[in-house]
Backbone as a chain_set.jsonl record, in Angstrom:
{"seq": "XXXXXXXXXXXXXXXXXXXXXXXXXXXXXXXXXXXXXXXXXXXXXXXXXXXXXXXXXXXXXXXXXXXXXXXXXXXXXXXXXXXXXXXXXXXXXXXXXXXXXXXXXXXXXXXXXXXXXXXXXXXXXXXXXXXXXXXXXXXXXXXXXXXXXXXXXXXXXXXXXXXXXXXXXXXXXXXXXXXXXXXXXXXXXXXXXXXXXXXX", "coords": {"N": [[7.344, -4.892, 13.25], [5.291, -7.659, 14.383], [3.936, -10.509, 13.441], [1.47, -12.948, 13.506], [1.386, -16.04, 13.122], [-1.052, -17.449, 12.918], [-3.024, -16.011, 12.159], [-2.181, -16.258, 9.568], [-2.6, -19.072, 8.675], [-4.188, -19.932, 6.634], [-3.067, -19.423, 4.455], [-1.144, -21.4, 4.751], [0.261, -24.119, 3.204], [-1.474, -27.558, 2.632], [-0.455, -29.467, 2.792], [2.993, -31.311, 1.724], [4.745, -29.589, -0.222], [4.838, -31.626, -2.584], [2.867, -32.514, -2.863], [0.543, -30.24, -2.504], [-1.852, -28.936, -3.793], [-2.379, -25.925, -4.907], [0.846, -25.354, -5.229], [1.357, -26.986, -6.708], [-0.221, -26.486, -8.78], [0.128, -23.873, -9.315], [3.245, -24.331, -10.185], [2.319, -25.786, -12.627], [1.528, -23.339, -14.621], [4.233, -22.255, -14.41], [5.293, -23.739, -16.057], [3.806, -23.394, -18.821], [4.559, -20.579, -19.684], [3.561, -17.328, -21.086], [4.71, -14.976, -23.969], [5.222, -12.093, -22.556], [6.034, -9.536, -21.212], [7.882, -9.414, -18.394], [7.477, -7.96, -15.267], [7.973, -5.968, -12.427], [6.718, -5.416, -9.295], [6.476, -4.404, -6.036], [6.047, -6.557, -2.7], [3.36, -6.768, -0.923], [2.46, -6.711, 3.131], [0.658, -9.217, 3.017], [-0.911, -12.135, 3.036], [-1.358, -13.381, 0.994], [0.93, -12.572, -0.875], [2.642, -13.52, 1.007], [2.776, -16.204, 0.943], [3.08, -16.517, -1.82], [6.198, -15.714, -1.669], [6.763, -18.186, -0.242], [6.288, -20.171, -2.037], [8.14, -19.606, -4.323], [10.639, -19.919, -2.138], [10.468, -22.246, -1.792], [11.315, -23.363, -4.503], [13.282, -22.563, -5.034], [16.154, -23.93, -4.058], [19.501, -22.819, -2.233], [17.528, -21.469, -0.563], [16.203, -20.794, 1.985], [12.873, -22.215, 3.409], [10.511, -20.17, 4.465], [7.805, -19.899, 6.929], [4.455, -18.481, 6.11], [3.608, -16.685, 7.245], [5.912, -15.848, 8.804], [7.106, -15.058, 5.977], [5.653, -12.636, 5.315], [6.011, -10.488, 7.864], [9.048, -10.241, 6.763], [8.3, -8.793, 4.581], [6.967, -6.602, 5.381], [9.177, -5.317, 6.705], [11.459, -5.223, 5.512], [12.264, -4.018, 2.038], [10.209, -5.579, -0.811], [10.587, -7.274, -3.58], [8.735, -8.318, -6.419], [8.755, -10.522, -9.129], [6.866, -10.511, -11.84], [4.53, -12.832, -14.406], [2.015, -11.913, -16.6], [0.691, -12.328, -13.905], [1.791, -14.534, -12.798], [3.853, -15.765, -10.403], [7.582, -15.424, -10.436], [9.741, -15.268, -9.335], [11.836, -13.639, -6.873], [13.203, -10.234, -4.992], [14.574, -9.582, -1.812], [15.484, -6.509, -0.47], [17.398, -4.182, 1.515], [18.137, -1.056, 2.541], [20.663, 0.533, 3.548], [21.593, 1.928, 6.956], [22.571, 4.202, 7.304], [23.152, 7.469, 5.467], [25.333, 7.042, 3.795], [25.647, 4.35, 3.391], [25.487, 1.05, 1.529], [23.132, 0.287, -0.869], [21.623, -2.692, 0.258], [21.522, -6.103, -0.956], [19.63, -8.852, -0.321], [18.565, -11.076, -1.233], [17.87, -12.946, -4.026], [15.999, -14.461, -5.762], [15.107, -16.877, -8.777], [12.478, -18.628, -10.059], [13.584, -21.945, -11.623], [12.168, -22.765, -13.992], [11.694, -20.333, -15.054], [13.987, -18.668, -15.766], [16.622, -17.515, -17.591], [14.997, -15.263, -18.849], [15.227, -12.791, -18.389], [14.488, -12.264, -15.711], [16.06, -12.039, -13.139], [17.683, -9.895, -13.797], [15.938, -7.951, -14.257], [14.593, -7.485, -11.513], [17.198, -6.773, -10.086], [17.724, -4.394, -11.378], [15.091, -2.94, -10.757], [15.544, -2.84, -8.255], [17.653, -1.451, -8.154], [16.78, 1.024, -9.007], [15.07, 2.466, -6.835], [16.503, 2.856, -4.919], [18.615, 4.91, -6.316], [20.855, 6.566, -5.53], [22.314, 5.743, -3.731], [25.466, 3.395, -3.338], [25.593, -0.332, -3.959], [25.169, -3.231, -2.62], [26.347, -6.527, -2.142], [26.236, -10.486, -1.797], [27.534, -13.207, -2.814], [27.417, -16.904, -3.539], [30.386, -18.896, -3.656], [30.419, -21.173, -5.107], [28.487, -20.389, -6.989], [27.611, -20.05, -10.028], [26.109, -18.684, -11.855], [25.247, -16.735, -10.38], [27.274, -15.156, -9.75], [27.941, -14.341, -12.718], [25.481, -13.109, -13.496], [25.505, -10.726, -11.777], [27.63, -9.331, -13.093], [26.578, -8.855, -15.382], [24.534, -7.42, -14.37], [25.527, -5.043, -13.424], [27.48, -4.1, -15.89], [25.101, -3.018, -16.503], [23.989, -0.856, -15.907], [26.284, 0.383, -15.992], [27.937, 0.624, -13.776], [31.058, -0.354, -11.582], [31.725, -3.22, -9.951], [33.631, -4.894, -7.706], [35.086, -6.894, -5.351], [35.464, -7.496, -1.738], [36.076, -7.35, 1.34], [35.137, -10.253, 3.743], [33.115, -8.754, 6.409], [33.537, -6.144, 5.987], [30.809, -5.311, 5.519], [27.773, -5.336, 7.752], [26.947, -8.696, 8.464], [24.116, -9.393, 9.024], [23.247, -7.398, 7.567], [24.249, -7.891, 4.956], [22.296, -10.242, 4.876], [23.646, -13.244, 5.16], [25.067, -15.998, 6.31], [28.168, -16.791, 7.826], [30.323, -19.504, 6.838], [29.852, -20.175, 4.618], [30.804, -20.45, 2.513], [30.021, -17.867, 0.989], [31.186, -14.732, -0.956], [31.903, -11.356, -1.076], [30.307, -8.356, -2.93], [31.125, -5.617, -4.119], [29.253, -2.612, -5.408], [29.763, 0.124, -7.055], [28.543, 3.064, -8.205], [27.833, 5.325, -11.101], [26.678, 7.269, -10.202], [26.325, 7.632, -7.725], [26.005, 9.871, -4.851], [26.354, 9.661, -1.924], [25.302, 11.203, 0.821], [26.861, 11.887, 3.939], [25.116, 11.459, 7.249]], "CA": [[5.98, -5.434, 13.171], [4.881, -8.966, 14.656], [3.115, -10.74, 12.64], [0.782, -13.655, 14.005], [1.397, -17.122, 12.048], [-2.16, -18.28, 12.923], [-3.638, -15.163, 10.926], [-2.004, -16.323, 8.252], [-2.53, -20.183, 8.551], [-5.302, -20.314, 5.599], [-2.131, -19.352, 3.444], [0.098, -21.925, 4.458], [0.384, -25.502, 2.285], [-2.033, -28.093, 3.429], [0.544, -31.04, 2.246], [4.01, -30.829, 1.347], [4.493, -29.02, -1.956], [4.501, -32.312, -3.873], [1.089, -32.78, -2.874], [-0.534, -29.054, -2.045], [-2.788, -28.162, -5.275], [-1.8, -24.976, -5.42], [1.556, -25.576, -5.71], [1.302, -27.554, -8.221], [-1.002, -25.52, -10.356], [1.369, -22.635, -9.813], [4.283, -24.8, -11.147], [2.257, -25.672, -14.057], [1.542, -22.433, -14.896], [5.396, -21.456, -14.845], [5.831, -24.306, -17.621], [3.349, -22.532, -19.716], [4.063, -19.1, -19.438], [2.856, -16.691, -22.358], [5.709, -14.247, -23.835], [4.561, -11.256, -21.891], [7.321, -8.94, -20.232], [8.154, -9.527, -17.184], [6.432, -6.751, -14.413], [7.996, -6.285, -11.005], [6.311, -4.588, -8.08], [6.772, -4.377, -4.717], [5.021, -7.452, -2.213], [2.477, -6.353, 0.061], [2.328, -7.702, 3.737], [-0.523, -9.654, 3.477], [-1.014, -13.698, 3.229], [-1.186, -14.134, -0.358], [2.248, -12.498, -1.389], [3.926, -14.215, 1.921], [2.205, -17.808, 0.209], [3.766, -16.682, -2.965], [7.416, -15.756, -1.65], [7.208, -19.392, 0.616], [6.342, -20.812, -3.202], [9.403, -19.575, -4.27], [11.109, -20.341, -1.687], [10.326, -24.069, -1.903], [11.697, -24.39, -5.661], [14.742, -21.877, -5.102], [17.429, -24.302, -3.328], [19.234, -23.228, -1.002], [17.335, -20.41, 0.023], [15.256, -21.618, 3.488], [11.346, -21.499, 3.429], [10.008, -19.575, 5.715], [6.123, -20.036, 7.075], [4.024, -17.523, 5.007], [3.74, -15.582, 8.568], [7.579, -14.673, 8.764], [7.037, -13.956, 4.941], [4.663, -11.057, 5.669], [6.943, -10.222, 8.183], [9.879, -9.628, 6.009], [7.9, -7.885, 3.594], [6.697, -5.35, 6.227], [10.316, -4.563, 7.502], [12.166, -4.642, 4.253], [11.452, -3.535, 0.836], [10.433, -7.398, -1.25], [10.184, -7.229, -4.964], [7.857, -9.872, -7.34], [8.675, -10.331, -10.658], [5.459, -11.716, -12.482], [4.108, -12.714, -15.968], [0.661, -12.322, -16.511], [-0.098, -12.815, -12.801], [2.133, -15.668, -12.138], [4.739, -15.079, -9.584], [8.424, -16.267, -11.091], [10.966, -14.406, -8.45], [11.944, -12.36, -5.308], [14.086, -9.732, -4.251], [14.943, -8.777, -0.483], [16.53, -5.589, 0.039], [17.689, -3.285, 2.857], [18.628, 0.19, 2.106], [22.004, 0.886, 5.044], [21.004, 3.012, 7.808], [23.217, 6.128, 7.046], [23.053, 7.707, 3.534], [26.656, 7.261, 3.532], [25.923, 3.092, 3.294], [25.48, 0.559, 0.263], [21.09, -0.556, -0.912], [22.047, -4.236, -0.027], [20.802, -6.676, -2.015], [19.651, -9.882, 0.791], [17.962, -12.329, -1.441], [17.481, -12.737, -4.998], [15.703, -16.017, -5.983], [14.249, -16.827, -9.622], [12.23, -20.159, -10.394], [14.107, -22.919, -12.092], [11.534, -22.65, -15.201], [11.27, -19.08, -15.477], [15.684, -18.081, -15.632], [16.954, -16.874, -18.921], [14.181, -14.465, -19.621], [15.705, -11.591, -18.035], [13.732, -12.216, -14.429], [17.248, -12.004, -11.95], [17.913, -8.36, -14.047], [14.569, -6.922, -14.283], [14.505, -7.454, -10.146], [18.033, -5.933, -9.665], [17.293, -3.111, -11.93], [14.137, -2.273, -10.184], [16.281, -2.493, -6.566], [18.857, -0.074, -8.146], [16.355, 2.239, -9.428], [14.479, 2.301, -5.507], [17.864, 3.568, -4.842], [19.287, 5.381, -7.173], [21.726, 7.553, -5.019], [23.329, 4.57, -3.407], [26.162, 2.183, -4.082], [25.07, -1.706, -3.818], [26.458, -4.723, -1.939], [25.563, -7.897, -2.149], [27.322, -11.447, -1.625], [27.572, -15.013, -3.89], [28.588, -18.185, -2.91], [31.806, -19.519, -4.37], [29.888, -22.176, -6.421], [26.96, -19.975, -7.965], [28.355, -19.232, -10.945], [25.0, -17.896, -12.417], [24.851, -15.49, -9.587], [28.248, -14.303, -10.394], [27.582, -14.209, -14.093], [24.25, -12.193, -13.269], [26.37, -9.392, -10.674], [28.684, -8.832, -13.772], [25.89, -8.349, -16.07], [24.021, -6.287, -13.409], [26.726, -3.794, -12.55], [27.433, -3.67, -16.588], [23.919, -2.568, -17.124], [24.161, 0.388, -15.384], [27.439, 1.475, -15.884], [29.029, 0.235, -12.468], [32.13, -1.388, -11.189], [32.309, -4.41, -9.214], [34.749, -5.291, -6.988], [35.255, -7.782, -4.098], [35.354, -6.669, -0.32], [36.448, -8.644, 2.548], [33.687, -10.6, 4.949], [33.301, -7.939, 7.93], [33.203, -4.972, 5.456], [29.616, -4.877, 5.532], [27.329, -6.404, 8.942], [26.446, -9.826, 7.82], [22.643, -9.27, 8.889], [22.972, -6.318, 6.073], [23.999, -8.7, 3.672], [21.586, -11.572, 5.001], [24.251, -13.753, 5.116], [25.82, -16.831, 7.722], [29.194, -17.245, 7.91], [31.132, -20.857, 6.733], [28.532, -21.212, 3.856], [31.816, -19.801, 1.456], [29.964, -16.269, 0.057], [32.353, -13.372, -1.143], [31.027, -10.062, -0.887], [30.716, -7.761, -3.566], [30.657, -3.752, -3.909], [29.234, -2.368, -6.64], [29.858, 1.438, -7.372], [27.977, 3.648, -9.774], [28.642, 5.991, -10.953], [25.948, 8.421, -10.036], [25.875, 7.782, -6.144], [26.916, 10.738, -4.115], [25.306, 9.805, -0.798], [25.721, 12.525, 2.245], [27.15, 11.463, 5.046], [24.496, 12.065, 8.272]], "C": [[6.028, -6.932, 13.447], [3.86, -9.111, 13.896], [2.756, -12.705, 13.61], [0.967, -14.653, 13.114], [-0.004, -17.349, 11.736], [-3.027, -17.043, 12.115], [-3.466, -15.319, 9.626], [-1.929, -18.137, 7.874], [-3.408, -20.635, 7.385], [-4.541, -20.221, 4.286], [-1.026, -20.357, 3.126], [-0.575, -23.288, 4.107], [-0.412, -26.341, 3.296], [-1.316, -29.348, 3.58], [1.61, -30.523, 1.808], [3.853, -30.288, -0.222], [4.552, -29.91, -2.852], [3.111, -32.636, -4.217], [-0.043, -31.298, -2.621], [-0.712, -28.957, -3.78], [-2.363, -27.057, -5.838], [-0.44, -24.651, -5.748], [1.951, -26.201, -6.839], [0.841, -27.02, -9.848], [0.023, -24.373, -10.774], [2.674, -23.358, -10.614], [3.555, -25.238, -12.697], [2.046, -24.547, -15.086], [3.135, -21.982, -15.423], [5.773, -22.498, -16.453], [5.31, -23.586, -19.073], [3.218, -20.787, -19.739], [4.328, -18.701, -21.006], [5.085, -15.657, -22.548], [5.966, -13.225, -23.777], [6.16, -10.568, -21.452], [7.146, -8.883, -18.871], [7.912, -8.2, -16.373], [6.786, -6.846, -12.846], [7.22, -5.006, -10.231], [6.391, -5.348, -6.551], [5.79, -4.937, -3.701], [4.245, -6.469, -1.48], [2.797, -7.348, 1.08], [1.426, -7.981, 3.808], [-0.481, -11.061, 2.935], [-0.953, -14.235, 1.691], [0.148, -13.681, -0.994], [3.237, -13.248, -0.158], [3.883, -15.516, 1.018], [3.581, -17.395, -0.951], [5.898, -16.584, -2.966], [7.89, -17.605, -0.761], [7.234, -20.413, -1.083], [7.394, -20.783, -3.887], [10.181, -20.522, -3.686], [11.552, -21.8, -1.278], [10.986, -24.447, -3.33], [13.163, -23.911, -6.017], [15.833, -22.003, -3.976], [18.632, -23.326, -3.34], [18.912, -22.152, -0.373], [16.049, -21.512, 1.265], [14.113, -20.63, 3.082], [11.325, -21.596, 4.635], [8.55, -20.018, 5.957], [5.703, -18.613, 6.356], [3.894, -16.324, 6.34], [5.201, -14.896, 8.866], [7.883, -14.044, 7.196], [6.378, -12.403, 4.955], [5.972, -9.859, 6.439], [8.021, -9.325, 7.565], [9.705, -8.679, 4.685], [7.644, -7.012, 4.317], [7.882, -4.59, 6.421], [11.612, -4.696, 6.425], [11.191, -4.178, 2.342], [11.421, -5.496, -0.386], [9.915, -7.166, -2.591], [9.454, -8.226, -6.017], [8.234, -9.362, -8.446], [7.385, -11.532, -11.005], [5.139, -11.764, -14.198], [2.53, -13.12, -15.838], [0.024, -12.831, -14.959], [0.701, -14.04, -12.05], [3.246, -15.634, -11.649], [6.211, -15.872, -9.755], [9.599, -15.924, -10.375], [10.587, -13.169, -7.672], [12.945, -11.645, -5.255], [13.813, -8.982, -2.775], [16.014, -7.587, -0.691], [16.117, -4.931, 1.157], [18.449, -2.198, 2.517], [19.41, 0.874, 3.576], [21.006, 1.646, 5.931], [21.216, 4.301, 8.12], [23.135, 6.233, 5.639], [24.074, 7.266, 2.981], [26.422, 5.163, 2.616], [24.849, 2.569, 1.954], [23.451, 0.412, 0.482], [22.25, -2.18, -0.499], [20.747, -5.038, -0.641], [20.841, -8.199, -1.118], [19.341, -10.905, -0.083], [17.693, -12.141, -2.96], [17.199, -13.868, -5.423], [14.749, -16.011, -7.653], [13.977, -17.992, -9.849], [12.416, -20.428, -11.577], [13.394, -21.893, -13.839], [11.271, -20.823, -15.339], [13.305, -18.521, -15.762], [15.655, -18.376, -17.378], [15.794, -16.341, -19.69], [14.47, -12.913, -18.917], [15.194, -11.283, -16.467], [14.817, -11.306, -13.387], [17.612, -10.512, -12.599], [16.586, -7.849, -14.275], [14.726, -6.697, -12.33], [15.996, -6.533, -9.704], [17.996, -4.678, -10.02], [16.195, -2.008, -10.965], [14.732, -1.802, -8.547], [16.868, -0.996, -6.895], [17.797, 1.1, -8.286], [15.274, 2.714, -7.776], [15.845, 3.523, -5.248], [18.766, 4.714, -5.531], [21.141, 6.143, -6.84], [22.756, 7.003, -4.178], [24.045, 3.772, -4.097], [25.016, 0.923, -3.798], [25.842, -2.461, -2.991], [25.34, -5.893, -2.482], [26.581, -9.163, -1.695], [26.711, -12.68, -2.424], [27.894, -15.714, -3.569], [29.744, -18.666, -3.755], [30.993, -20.135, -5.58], [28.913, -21.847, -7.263], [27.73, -18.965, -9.25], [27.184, -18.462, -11.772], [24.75, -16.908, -11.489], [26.667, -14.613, -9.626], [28.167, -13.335, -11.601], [26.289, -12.936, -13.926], [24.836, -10.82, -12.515], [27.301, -8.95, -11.807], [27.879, -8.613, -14.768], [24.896, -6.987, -16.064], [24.368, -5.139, -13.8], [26.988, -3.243, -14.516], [26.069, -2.8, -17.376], [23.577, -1.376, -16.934], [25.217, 1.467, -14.979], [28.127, 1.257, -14.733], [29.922, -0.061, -12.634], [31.838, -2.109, -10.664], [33.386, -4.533, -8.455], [34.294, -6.329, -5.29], [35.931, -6.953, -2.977], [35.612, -8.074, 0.514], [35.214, -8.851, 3.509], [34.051, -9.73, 6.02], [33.368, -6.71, 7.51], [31.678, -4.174, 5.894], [28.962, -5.701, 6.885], [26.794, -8.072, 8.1], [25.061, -9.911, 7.81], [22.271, -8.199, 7.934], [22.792, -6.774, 5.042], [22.847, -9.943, 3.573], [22.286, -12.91, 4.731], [24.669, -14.418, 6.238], [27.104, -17.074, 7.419], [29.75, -18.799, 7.828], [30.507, -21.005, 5.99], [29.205, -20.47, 2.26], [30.851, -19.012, 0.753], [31.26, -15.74, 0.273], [30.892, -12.313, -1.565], [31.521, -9.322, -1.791], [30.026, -5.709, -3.219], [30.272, -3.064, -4.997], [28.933, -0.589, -6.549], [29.187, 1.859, -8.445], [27.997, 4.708, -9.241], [27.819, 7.766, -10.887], [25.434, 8.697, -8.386], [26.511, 8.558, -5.464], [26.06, 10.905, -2.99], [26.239, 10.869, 0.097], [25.841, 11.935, 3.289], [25.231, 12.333, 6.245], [25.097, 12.79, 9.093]], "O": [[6.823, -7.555, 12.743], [3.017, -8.256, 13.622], [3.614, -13.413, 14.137], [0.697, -14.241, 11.986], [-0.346, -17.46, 10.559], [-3.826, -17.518, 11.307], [-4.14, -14.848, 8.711], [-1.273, -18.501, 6.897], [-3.343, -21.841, 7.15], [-4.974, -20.684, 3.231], [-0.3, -20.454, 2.136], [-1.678, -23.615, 4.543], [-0.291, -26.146, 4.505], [-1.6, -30.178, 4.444], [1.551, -29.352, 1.434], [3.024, -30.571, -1.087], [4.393, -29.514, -4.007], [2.478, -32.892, -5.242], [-1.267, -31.417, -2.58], [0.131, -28.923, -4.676], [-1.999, -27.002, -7.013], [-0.305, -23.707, -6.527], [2.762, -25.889, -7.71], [1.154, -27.051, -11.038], [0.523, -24.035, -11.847], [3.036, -22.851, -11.676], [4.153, -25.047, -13.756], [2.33, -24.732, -16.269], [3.332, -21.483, -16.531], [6.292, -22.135, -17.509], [5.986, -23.301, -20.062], [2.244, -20.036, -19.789], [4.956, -19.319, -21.865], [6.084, -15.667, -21.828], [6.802, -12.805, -24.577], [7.215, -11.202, -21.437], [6.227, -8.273, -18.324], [8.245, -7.21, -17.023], [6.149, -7.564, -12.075], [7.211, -3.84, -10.627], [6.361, -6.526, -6.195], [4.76, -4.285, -3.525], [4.612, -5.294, -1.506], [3.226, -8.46, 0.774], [0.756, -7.318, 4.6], [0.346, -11.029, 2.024], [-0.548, -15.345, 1.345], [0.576, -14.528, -1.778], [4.421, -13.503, -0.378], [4.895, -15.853, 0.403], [4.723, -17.852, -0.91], [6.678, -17.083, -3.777], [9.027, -18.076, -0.726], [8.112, -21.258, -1.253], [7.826, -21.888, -4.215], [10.489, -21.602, -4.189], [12.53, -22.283, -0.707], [11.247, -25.635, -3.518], [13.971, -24.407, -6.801], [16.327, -21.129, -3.264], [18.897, -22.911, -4.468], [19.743, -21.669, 0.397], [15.404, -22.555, 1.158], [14.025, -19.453, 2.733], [11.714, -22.366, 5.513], [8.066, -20.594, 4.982], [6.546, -17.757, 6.086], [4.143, -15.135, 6.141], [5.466, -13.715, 9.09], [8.548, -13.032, 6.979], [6.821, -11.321, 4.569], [6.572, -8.906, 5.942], [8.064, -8.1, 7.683], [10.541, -8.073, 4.014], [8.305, -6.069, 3.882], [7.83, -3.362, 6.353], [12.696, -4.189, 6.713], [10.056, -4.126, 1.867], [12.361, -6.269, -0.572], [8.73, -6.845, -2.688], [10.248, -9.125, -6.292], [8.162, -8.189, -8.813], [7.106, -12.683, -10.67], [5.46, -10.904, -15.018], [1.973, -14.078, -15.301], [-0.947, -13.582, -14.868], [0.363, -14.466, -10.946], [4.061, -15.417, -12.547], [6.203, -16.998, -9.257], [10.627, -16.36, -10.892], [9.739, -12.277, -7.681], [13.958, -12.306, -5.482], [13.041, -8.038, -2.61], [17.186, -7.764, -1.024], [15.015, -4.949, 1.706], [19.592, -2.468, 2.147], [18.84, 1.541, 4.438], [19.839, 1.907, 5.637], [20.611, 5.162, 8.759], [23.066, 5.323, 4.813], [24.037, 7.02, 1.775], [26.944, 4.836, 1.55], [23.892, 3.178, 1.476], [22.754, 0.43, 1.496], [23.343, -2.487, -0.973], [19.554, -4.761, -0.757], [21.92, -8.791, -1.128], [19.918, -11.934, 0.27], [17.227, -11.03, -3.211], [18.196, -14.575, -5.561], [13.799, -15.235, -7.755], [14.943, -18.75, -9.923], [11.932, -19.824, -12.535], [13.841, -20.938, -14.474], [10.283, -20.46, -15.978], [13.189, -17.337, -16.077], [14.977, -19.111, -18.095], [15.513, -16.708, -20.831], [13.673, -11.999, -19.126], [15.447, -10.18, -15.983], [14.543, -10.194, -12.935], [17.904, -9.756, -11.673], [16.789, -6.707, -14.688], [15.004, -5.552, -11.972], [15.811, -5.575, -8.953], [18.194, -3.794, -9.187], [16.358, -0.84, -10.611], [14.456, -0.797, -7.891], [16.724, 0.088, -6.33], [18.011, 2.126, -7.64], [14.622, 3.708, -8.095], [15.898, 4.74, -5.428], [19.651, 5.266, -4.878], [22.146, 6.202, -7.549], [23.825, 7.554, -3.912], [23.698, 3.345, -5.199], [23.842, 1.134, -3.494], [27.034, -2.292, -2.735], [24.204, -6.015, -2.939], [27.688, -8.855, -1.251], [25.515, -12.944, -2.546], [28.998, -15.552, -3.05], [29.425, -18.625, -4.944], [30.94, -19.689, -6.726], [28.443, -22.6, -8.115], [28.159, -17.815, -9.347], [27.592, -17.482, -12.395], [23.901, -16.094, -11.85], [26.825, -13.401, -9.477], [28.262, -12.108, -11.625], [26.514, -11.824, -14.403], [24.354, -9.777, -12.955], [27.931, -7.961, -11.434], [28.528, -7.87, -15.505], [24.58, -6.111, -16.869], [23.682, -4.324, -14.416], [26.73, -2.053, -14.701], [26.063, -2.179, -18.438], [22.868, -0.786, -17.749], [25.279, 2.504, -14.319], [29.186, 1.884, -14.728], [30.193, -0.227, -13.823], [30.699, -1.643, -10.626], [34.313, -3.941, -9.008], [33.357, -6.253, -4.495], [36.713, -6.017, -3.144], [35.414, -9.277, 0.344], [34.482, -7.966, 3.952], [35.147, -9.849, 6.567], [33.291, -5.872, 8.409], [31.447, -3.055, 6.352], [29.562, -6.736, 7.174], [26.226, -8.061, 7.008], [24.544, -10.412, 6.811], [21.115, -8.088, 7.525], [21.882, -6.564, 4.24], [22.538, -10.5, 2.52], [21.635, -13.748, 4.107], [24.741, -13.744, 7.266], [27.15, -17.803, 6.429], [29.598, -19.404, 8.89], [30.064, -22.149, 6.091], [28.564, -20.099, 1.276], [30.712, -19.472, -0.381], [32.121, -15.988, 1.117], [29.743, -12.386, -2.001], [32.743, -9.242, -1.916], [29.187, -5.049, -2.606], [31.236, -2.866, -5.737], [27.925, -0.153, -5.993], [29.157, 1.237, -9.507], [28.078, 5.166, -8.102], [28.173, 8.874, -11.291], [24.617, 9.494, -7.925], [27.681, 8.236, -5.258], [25.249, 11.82, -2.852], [27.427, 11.185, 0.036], [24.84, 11.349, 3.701], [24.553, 13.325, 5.978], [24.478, 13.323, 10.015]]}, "num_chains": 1, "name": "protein.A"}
């Protein structure tokens, strides 16, 4: 699916995010959030969840913002998860479910804002991936230095009874994992222990 930027230009920031309004309001919002449980569902492509994954994407270094038009986009042609409280949008997940039964759900993007982390956001969103899946292993990849995205893949994988283990770069395609090469990730594999996919 092509998606038209200029259809979706009424979504994108009129000033950089120190100065767009709505950015701002949305960050004050995340300071005051209520103590509600966290509620993921699955984006829609349409201009106000692209807005909200480019909002993200602006406070969750070093993931690259996109224009709210290639957000749509990537919500059309993968599956894109929101975690929200009360309405206010606090994290993303990208996934891509392989293209044979035989291959891992990958797990492309998992971003949670600053002020919203340690309320369970980064595992409510993996949870909801795995359970999309159920019948698949996982992949995913970390950078060397994210030790909270380590820490989070070993909490993950214990939450559901998995293993873990490390895989060599070239195991999986790198556009599977959503990953560039020289930007030190390691790739992980995570087994559970209820996936008995069928070969095609």
């Amino acid at each position: 699916m092509n998606v038209n930027d200029r259809e979706y230009q009424v979504f994108e920031p009129s000033f950089p995010p120190g100065r767009d309004p709505k950015f701002i309001g949305w960050k004050g919002r995340l300071e005051t959030l209520s103590s509600s449980e966290v509620s993921i569902r699955q984006a829609t492509p349409v201009g106000q969840d692209g807005r909200r994954i480019k909002d993200l994407q602006a406070l969750c270094a070093p993931i690259s913002v996109q224009t709210v038009g290639a957000n749509v986009t990537t919500i059309a042609e993968r599956v894109v998860l929101l975690a929200e409280i009360d309405d206010v949008h606090l994290g993303f997940c990208v996934t891509f479910a392989g293209r044979q039964n035989a291959d891992p759900h990958f797990i492309q993007i998992l971003a949670v804002a600053p002020k919203a982390q340690r309320r369970g956001v980064g595992l409510a969103l993996l949870t909801a991936a795995a359970n999309r899946e159920p019948l698949r292993d996982m992949a995913l990849a970390t950078q060397d230095n994210n030790v909270a995205a380590l820490s989070l893949s070993d909490k993950f994988t214990s939450s559901i009874g998995a293993s873990i283990r490390r895989v060599n770069l070239g195991t999986y395609p790198d556009s599977d994992l959503g990953i560039s090469r020289g930007m030190g990730y390691r790739v992980w594999a995570i087994q559970r222990p209820c996936s008995h996919p069928q070969n095609e």
